[in-house]
N, C-alpha and C positions, 0 to 999 in steps of 0.2 A: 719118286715120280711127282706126288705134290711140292715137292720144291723146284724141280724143274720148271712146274707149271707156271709156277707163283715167281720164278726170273723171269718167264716168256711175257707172261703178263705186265712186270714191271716193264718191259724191255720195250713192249707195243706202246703201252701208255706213255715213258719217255720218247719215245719215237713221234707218235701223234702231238706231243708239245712241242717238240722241235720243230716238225712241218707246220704246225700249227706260229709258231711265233715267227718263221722264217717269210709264211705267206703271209701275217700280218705286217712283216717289214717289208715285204716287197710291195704289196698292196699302198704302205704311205710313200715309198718311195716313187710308184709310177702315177701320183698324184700331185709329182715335181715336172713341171714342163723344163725342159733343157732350157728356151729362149729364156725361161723367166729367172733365169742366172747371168746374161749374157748382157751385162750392163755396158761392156767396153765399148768403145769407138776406136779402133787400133789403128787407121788411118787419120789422124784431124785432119788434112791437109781438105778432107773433103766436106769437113764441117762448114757452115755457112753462116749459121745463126744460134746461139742457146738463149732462150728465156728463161728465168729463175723467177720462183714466186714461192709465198705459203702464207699461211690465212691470215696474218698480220698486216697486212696489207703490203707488204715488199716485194716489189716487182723489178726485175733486172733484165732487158733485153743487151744481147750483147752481136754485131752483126761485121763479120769478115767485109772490108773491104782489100783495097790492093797492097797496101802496103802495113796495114794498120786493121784496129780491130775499135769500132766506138759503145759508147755504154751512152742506152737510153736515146739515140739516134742524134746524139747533140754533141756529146763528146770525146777525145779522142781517147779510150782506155789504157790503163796500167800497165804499158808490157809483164811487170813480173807477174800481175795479177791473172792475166791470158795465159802465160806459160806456164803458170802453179797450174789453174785450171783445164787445162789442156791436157797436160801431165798425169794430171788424175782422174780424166773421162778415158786416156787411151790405155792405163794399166791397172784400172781397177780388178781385182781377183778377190775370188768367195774363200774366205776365212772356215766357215764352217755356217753348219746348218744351225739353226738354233733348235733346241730342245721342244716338242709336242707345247708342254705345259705353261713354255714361257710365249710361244706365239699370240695368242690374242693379246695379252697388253701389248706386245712390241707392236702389234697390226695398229692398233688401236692408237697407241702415241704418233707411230704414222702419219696417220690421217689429221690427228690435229695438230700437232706439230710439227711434219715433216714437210720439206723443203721440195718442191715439183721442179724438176729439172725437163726440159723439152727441147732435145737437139736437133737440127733440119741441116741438110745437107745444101750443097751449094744450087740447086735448084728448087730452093725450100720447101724439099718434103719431109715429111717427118720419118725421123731415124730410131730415136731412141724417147720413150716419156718413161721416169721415175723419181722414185721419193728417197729422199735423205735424210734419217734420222738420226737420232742419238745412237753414242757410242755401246761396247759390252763394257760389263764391271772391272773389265783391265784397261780401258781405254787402247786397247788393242785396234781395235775394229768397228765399223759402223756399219749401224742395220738400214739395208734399203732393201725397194720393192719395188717390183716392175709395176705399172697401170696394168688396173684389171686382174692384175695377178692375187694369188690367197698366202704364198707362200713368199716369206724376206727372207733374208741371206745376212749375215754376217759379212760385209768386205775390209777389203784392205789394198793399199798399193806399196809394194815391196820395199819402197824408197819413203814413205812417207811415213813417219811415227806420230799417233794420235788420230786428232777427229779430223776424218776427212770435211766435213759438214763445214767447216772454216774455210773452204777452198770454195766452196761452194757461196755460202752467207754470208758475204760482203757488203758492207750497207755505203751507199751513196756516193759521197766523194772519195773513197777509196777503193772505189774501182777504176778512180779520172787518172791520167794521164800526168803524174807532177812536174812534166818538162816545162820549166819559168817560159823558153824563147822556144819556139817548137823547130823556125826555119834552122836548115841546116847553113852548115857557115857558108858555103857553096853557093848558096843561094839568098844569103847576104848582101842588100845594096849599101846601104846606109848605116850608121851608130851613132848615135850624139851619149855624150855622160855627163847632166849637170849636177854642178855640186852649188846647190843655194848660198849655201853660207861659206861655201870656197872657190868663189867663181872665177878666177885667173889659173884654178884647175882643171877646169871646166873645157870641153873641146867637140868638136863633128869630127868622124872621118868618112867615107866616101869613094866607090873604087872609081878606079878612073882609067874607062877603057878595057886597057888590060886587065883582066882581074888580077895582077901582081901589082897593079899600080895603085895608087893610093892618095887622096888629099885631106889632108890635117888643118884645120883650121879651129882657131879659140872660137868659143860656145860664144860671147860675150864677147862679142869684135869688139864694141865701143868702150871695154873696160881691162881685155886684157891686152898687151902687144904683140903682136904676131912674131912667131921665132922664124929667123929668116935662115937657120943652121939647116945644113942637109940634113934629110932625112933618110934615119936609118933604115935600109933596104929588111925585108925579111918582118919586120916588126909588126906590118899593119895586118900581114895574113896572120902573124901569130896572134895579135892579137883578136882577130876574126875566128878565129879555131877553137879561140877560149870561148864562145858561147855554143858548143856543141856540146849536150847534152846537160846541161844545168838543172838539175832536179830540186824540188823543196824538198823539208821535209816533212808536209802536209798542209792541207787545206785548214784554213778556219773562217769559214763563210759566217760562222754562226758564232764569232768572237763577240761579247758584250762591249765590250769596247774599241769596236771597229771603227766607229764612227769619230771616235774622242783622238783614236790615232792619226787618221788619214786627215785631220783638219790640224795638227802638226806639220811644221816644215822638215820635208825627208831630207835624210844624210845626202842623196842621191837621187835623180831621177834618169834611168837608161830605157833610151826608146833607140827600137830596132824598126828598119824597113826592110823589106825584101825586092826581089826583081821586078816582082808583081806590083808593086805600090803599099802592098798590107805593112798596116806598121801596130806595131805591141808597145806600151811604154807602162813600166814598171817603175815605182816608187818604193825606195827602202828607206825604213826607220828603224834603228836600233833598238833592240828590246833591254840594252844595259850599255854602261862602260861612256856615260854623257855626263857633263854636269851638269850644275844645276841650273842652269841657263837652258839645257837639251844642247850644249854644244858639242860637236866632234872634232878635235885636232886632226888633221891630215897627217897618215904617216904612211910614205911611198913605200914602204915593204910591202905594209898588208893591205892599204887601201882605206885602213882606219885604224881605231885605237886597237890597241892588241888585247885590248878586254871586252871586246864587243863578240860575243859568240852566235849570235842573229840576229835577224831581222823580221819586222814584220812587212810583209809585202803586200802592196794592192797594185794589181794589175788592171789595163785599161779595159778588157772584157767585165768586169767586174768582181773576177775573182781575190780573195783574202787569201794569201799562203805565210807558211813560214819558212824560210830561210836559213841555211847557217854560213858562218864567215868564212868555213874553212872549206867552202864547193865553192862559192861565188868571190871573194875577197880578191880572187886572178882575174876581175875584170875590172878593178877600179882602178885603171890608170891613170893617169895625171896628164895633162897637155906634152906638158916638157921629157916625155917618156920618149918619145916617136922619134929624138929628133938626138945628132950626135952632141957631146958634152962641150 
Protein backbone atom coordinates (compact mmCIF):
# COMPACT_ATOMS: atom_id res chain seq x y z
CA UNK A 1 0.00 0.00 0.00
CA UNK A 2 2.85 2.55 0.93
CA UNK A 3 4.34 1.96 -2.57
CA UNK A 4 1.50 2.40 -4.26
CA UNK A 5 1.10 5.70 -2.59
CA UNK A 6 4.51 6.68 -3.11
CA UNK A 7 3.94 5.89 -7.38
CA UNK A 8 0.67 8.01 -7.10
CA UNK A 9 2.55 10.57 -5.63
CA UNK A 10 5.33 10.46 -8.03
CA UNK A 11 2.89 10.10 -10.83
CA UNK A 12 0.76 13.72 -9.71
CA UNK A 13 4.08 15.61 -9.07
CA UNK A 14 5.32 14.49 -12.70
CA UNK A 15 1.99 15.33 -14.06
CA UNK A 16 1.94 18.93 -12.42
CA UNK A 17 5.48 19.55 -14.14
CA UNK A 18 4.21 18.65 -17.37
CA UNK A 19 1.07 20.93 -17.20
CA UNK A 20 3.30 23.17 -15.54
CA UNK A 21 6.11 23.62 -18.32
CA UNK A 22 3.36 23.05 -21.20
CA UNK A 23 1.42 26.27 -19.85
CA UNK A 24 4.79 27.97 -19.51
CA UNK A 25 5.28 27.26 -23.29
CA UNK A 26 2.15 28.33 -24.29
CA UNK A 27 2.17 31.31 -22.17
CA UNK A 28 5.71 32.66 -24.34
CA UNK A 29 4.26 31.50 -27.21
CA UNK A 30 0.73 33.62 -27.17
CA UNK A 31 3.23 36.49 -26.51
CA UNK A 32 3.99 36.06 -30.36
CA UNK A 33 1.78 38.24 -32.48
CA UNK A 34 1.14 36.21 -35.89
CA UNK A 35 1.42 40.01 -37.83
CA UNK A 36 4.85 40.40 -36.24
CA UNK A 37 6.21 37.45 -38.50
CA UNK A 38 4.58 38.58 -41.53
CA UNK A 39 7.27 40.45 -43.17
CA UNK A 40 6.37 39.54 -46.85
CA UNK A 41 4.92 41.68 -49.61
CA UNK A 42 3.60 38.75 -51.86
CA UNK A 43 2.22 40.95 -54.41
CA UNK A 44 5.24 43.91 -55.49
CA UNK A 45 3.19 44.82 -58.24
CA UNK A 46 1.39 47.01 -55.58
CA UNK A 47 4.59 48.28 -53.99
CA UNK A 48 5.16 52.05 -54.78
CA UNK A 49 7.93 53.28 -52.77
CA UNK A 50 10.66 51.56 -50.17
CA UNK A 51 12.80 53.90 -48.00
CA UNK A 52 15.90 52.26 -46.45
CA UNK A 53 17.84 53.99 -43.68
CA UNK A 54 19.96 53.05 -40.37
CA UNK A 55 21.80 55.24 -38.01
CA UNK A 56 24.74 55.87 -40.15
CA UNK A 57 23.45 58.17 -41.75
CA UNK A 58 22.40 56.01 -45.13
CA UNK A 59 19.32 56.87 -46.64
CA UNK A 60 17.80 55.16 -49.88
CA UNK A 61 14.47 56.21 -51.14
CA UNK A 62 13.48 54.03 -53.99
CA UNK A 63 10.03 55.17 -56.00
CA UNK A 64 7.85 52.90 -58.86
CA UNK A 65 7.36 55.05 -61.67
CA UNK A 66 5.93 53.64 -65.23
CA UNK A 67 8.39 51.97 -66.52
CA UNK A 68 11.24 52.21 -64.29
CA UNK A 69 12.09 52.37 -60.66
CA UNK A 70 14.54 55.81 -59.49
CA UNK A 71 16.95 55.89 -56.48
CA UNK A 72 16.95 59.21 -54.48
CA UNK A 73 14.33 60.91 -56.73
CA UNK A 74 17.23 61.74 -59.36
CA UNK A 75 18.09 58.75 -60.87
CA UNK A 76 17.23 56.08 -62.84
CA UNK A 77 17.76 52.68 -60.56
CA UNK A 78 19.70 49.29 -61.15
CA UNK A 79 17.24 46.94 -62.69
CA UNK A 80 19.05 43.81 -61.04
CA UNK A 81 19.30 45.78 -57.99
CA UNK A 82 15.11 46.34 -57.85
CA UNK A 83 14.62 42.70 -58.90
CA UNK A 84 17.12 41.26 -56.09
CA UNK A 85 15.21 43.44 -53.82
CA UNK A 86 11.81 42.75 -54.79
CA UNK A 87 12.52 39.11 -54.85
CA UNK A 88 13.37 39.16 -51.30
CA UNK A 89 10.42 41.62 -49.76
CA UNK A 90 7.92 39.03 -51.58
CA UNK A 91 9.52 35.54 -50.30
CA UNK A 92 10.87 36.30 -47.26
CA UNK A 93 9.97 33.14 -44.53
CA UNK A 94 10.78 32.69 -40.81
CA UNK A 95 13.71 30.34 -40.41
CA UNK A 96 12.90 29.78 -36.76
CA UNK A 97 12.40 31.38 -33.61
CA UNK A 98 15.37 32.41 -31.81
CA UNK A 99 16.09 30.93 -28.41
CA UNK A 100 14.55 33.20 -24.86
CA UNK A 101 18.27 33.80 -23.88
CA UNK A 102 19.69 34.86 -27.09
CA UNK A 103 16.84 37.66 -27.80
CA UNK A 104 17.90 40.82 -25.97
CA UNK A 105 21.32 41.04 -27.73
CA UNK A 106 19.88 40.25 -31.10
CA UNK A 107 17.01 43.11 -29.96
CA UNK A 108 19.62 45.25 -28.96
CA UNK A 109 22.07 44.92 -32.13
CA UNK A 110 18.77 45.70 -33.95
CA UNK A 111 18.30 48.87 -32.93
CA UNK A 112 21.71 50.06 -33.32
CA UNK A 113 22.59 48.41 -36.15
CA UNK A 114 19.91 47.32 -38.09
CA UNK A 115 18.81 48.58 -41.24
CA UNK A 116 14.74 50.37 -41.26
CA UNK A 117 13.11 49.14 -44.22
CA UNK A 118 9.57 51.14 -44.88
CA UNK A 119 7.38 49.91 -47.88
CA UNK A 120 4.18 52.10 -49.00
CA UNK A 121 1.92 51.03 -51.50
CA UNK A 122 0.98 52.61 -54.67
CA UNK A 123 -1.13 55.25 -52.87
CA UNK A 124 1.70 55.81 -50.42
CA UNK A 125 0.41 54.25 -47.35
CA UNK A 126 2.32 52.55 -45.46
CA UNK A 127 2.57 48.63 -45.81
CA UNK A 128 5.12 47.13 -43.98
CA UNK A 129 7.99 49.10 -41.40
CA UNK A 130 11.10 46.66 -40.21
CA UNK A 131 14.54 46.16 -39.34
CA UNK A 132 17.39 44.05 -40.76
CA UNK A 133 20.05 42.77 -38.99
CA UNK A 134 22.72 40.50 -38.90
CA UNK A 135 22.94 36.96 -39.86
CA UNK A 136 22.65 33.39 -37.30
CA UNK A 137 26.05 31.64 -36.67
CA UNK A 138 25.57 29.54 -40.04
CA UNK A 139 24.90 32.48 -42.12
CA UNK A 140 21.79 30.69 -42.77
CA UNK A 141 19.52 33.34 -41.96
CA UNK A 142 18.86 36.94 -40.95
CA UNK A 143 17.29 38.33 -37.89
CA UNK A 144 14.64 41.09 -38.33
CA UNK A 145 11.73 42.71 -36.47
CA UNK A 146 8.73 44.12 -36.97
CA UNK A 147 8.40 48.15 -35.50
CA UNK A 148 7.14 48.16 -32.21
CA UNK A 149 7.27 44.58 -32.02
CA UNK A 150 9.47 42.56 -28.76
CA UNK A 151 9.97 39.60 -30.56
CA UNK A 152 12.70 39.00 -34.11
CA UNK A 153 12.53 36.07 -36.10
CA UNK A 154 15.08 34.27 -37.80
CA UNK A 155 14.33 34.79 -41.90
CA UNK A 156 15.24 33.41 -44.95
CA UNK A 157 14.26 33.35 -48.68
CA UNK A 158 14.29 29.84 -50.29
CA UNK A 159 16.28 31.07 -53.37
CA UNK A 160 18.69 33.18 -51.66
CA UNK A 161 21.89 31.60 -49.73
CA UNK A 162 23.42 34.10 -47.02
CA UNK A 163 22.64 37.66 -45.69
CA UNK A 164 19.79 38.93 -46.85
CA UNK A 165 20.89 42.48 -45.36
CA UNK A 166 23.11 42.85 -48.78
CA UNK A 167 19.89 43.09 -50.72
CA UNK A 168 18.82 45.49 -48.68
CA UNK A 169 22.30 47.87 -47.85
CA UNK A 170 23.35 49.01 -50.99
CA UNK A 171 25.30 52.26 -50.86
CA UNK A 172 24.91 54.96 -53.52
CA UNK A 173 25.90 54.61 -56.87
CA UNK A 174 25.24 51.09 -56.95
CA UNK A 175 21.96 51.29 -56.80
CA UNK A 176 22.18 53.83 -60.36
CA UNK A 177 21.23 52.49 -63.32
CA UNK A 178 24.81 51.59 -65.36
CA UNK A 179 23.11 51.94 -68.94
CA UNK A 180 26.14 54.31 -70.84
CA UNK A 181 23.04 55.48 -73.53
CA UNK A 182 19.78 55.02 -71.78
CA UNK A 183 17.49 56.04 -75.21
CA UNK A 184 16.42 53.00 -76.86
CA UNK A 185 17.61 52.43 -80.35
CA UNK A 186 13.92 53.18 -81.59
CA UNK A 187 14.10 56.27 -80.40
CA UNK A 188 17.43 57.15 -81.80
CA UNK A 189 17.68 60.47 -84.06
CA UNK A 190 21.17 60.97 -84.37
CA UNK A 191 25.09 59.37 -83.82
CA UNK A 192 28.20 61.11 -84.60
CA UNK A 193 31.63 58.92 -83.37
CA UNK A 194 34.70 61.08 -83.36
CA UNK A 195 38.00 59.75 -83.32
CA UNK A 196 40.60 62.81 -82.37
CA UNK A 197 43.49 61.36 -83.40
CA UNK A 198 41.81 59.34 -86.49
CA UNK A 199 39.70 61.65 -87.84
CA UNK A 200 39.05 60.29 -91.65
CA UNK A 201 37.45 57.57 -89.29
CA UNK A 202 35.41 59.76 -88.03
CA UNK A 203 31.50 60.19 -89.31
CA UNK A 204 27.51 61.34 -88.35
CA UNK A 205 24.79 59.24 -89.23
CA UNK A 206 21.15 60.49 -89.10
CA UNK A 207 17.65 58.68 -90.09
CA UNK A 208 16.22 60.12 -92.61
CA UNK A 209 12.53 60.04 -92.84
CA UNK A 210 11.96 56.49 -92.88
CA UNK A 211 13.37 55.12 -89.86
CA UNK A 212 15.05 52.33 -92.31
CA UNK A 213 16.66 55.22 -93.93
CA UNK A 214 19.71 56.58 -93.27
CA UNK A 215 22.45 59.45 -93.88
CA UNK A 216 26.19 58.85 -93.46
CA UNK A 217 28.29 61.63 -93.79
CA UNK A 218 32.36 62.23 -92.52
CA UNK A 219 32.61 63.83 -88.91
CA UNK A 220 35.26 66.23 -90.62
CA UNK A 221 33.89 67.31 -93.99
CA UNK A 222 36.82 69.62 -94.53
CA UNK A 223 39.44 66.77 -93.84
CA UNK A 224 37.96 63.64 -94.96
CA UNK A 225 36.41 62.86 -98.69
CA UNK A 226 33.03 61.88 -98.92
CA UNK A 227 32.50 58.07 -100.00
CA UNK A 228 30.18 58.36 -102.88
CA UNK A 229 29.72 54.18 -102.96
CA UNK A 230 26.29 52.89 -102.19
CA UNK A 231 25.36 52.39 -99.04
CA UNK A 232 24.90 49.24 -97.57
CA UNK A 233 21.07 48.81 -96.87
CA UNK A 234 20.59 46.96 -93.40
CA UNK A 235 23.86 48.42 -91.74
CA UNK A 236 22.63 51.74 -90.23
CA UNK A 237 19.71 50.04 -88.20
CA UNK A 238 22.21 47.47 -87.18
CA UNK A 239 24.26 49.63 -86.20
CA UNK A 240 21.66 51.75 -84.20
CA UNK A 241 20.58 48.38 -82.24
CA UNK A 242 24.16 48.21 -81.14
CA UNK A 243 23.43 50.89 -78.44
CA UNK A 244 20.72 49.03 -76.73
CA UNK A 245 21.46 48.32 -73.60
CA UNK A 246 25.19 49.20 -73.04
CA UNK A 247 26.02 48.64 -69.42
CA UNK A 248 29.42 49.84 -67.38
CA UNK A 249 30.95 48.14 -65.24
CA UNK A 250 30.49 50.74 -62.51
CA UNK A 251 30.56 54.13 -61.43
CA UNK A 252 33.74 56.04 -60.29
CA UNK A 253 32.59 59.44 -59.42
CA UNK A 254 35.15 59.45 -56.75
CA UNK A 255 38.26 58.34 -58.87
CA UNK A 256 41.52 60.46 -57.62
CA UNK A 257 42.47 60.91 -60.87
CA UNK A 258 39.36 61.86 -62.71
CA UNK A 259 40.37 65.15 -63.49
CA UNK A 260 44.15 64.18 -64.78
CA UNK A 261 42.08 61.85 -67.34
CA UNK A 262 39.47 63.76 -68.81
CA UNK A 263 41.96 66.61 -69.68
CA UNK A 264 43.70 63.80 -71.99
CA UNK A 265 42.48 63.52 -75.56
CA UNK A 266 39.82 60.48 -75.65
CA UNK A 267 40.45 57.41 -78.15
CA UNK A 268 36.63 58.42 -78.93
CA UNK A 269 34.03 60.84 -78.34
CA UNK A 270 30.18 59.29 -79.18
CA UNK A 271 27.35 61.56 -78.71
CA UNK A 272 23.90 60.41 -79.07
CA UNK A 273 20.54 62.38 -79.74
CA UNK A 274 17.13 61.31 -79.66
CA UNK A 275 13.67 62.35 -81.11
CA UNK A 276 13.34 64.60 -78.48
CA UNK A 277 16.29 66.80 -78.98
CA UNK A 278 18.24 65.27 -75.71
CA UNK A 279 21.59 64.47 -76.58
CA UNK A 280 24.41 62.29 -74.15
CA UNK A 281 27.99 62.52 -75.27
CA UNK A 282 30.43 60.27 -73.87
CA UNK A 283 34.11 60.29 -73.98
CA UNK A 284 36.39 57.10 -73.78
CA UNK A 285 39.95 56.86 -72.77
CA UNK A 286 41.72 53.77 -72.61
CA UNK A 287 42.97 52.50 -69.28
CA UNK A 288 45.96 50.30 -71.27
CA UNK A 289 47.10 48.94 -74.58
CA UNK A 290 48.67 53.03 -75.82
CA UNK A 291 51.87 54.09 -76.34
CA UNK A 292 53.87 56.14 -75.07
CA UNK A 293 52.74 59.02 -76.86
CA UNK A 294 48.76 57.82 -75.41
CA UNK A 295 48.44 56.82 -79.03
CA UNK A 296 45.81 54.25 -80.30
CA UNK A 297 46.15 52.42 -83.87
CA UNK A 298 42.69 51.92 -85.36
CA UNK A 299 41.89 48.31 -85.88
CA UNK A 300 38.42 47.70 -87.79
CA UNK A 301 37.73 44.32 -86.08
CA UNK A 302 37.61 45.57 -82.56
CA UNK A 303 37.47 49.32 -82.83
CA UNK A 304 40.91 49.53 -81.17
CA UNK A 305 43.97 47.75 -80.15
CA UNK A 306 43.10 44.24 -79.00
CA UNK A 307 44.95 44.91 -75.75
CA UNK A 308 42.78 47.65 -74.55
CA UNK A 309 40.31 45.84 -72.01
CA UNK A 310 38.40 49.39 -70.90
CA UNK A 311 37.94 52.43 -70.64
CA UNK A 312 37.56 55.09 -68.61
CA UNK A 313 34.36 57.15 -69.25
CA UNK A 314 33.08 60.55 -68.57
CA UNK A 315 29.79 61.35 -69.50
CA UNK A 316 28.18 64.77 -70.32
CA UNK A 317 25.70 64.54 -67.14
CA UNK A 318 28.69 64.45 -65.36
CA UNK A 319 28.95 61.04 -64.43
CA UNK A 320 32.66 58.92 -64.33
CA UNK A 321 32.03 55.17 -65.39
CA UNK A 322 34.04 52.24 -66.30
CA UNK A 323 33.69 50.49 -69.33
CA UNK A 324 34.99 47.32 -70.87
CA UNK A 325 36.05 46.67 -74.59
CA UNK A 326 34.28 43.49 -74.90
CA UNK A 327 30.31 45.26 -74.36
CA UNK A 328 31.15 48.50 -76.13
CA UNK A 329 34.01 47.75 -78.88
CA UNK A 330 30.60 46.79 -81.39
CA UNK A 331 30.11 50.43 -81.68
CA UNK A 332 33.33 51.85 -82.88
CA UNK A 333 32.75 51.71 -86.43
CA UNK A 334 34.70 53.41 -88.83
CA UNK A 335 33.29 55.83 -91.72
CA UNK A 336 33.91 53.42 -94.48
CA UNK A 337 31.88 50.68 -92.70
CA UNK A 338 28.39 51.78 -93.93
CA UNK A 339 29.26 51.83 -97.43
CA UNK A 340 29.88 48.77 -100.10
CA UNK A 341 33.69 47.77 -100.93
Amino acid sequence: MKKTLILLLAFLLLGAGVFWFTQEDKGHITTIKAGDRDFAVKNVDQIGKIFIADRSGFKVTLDRKDDHWTFNEKHRARPDAIGNLLQTISGIEMKFIPPKNGIPVIVKTLASHGVKVEIYDLQGEIMKTYYVGGTTNNERATYMIMEDAEQPYAMYHPLVDGNLRLRYRIDGDDWRDRTVFTDKSKDIDFISIEYPKQKNKSFKIQRKGNDNDYIVSPFYENVTPKITRPFVRGLGEKFFNDFNRLIAEGYQNEKKDKEAIMSMVPFAIVTVKNKKGEETSVRFHPTGGVDAKDNVIFNPETGSKSDIGRYNVYRSNGDFLLVQQRVFGKIFWQYESFFES
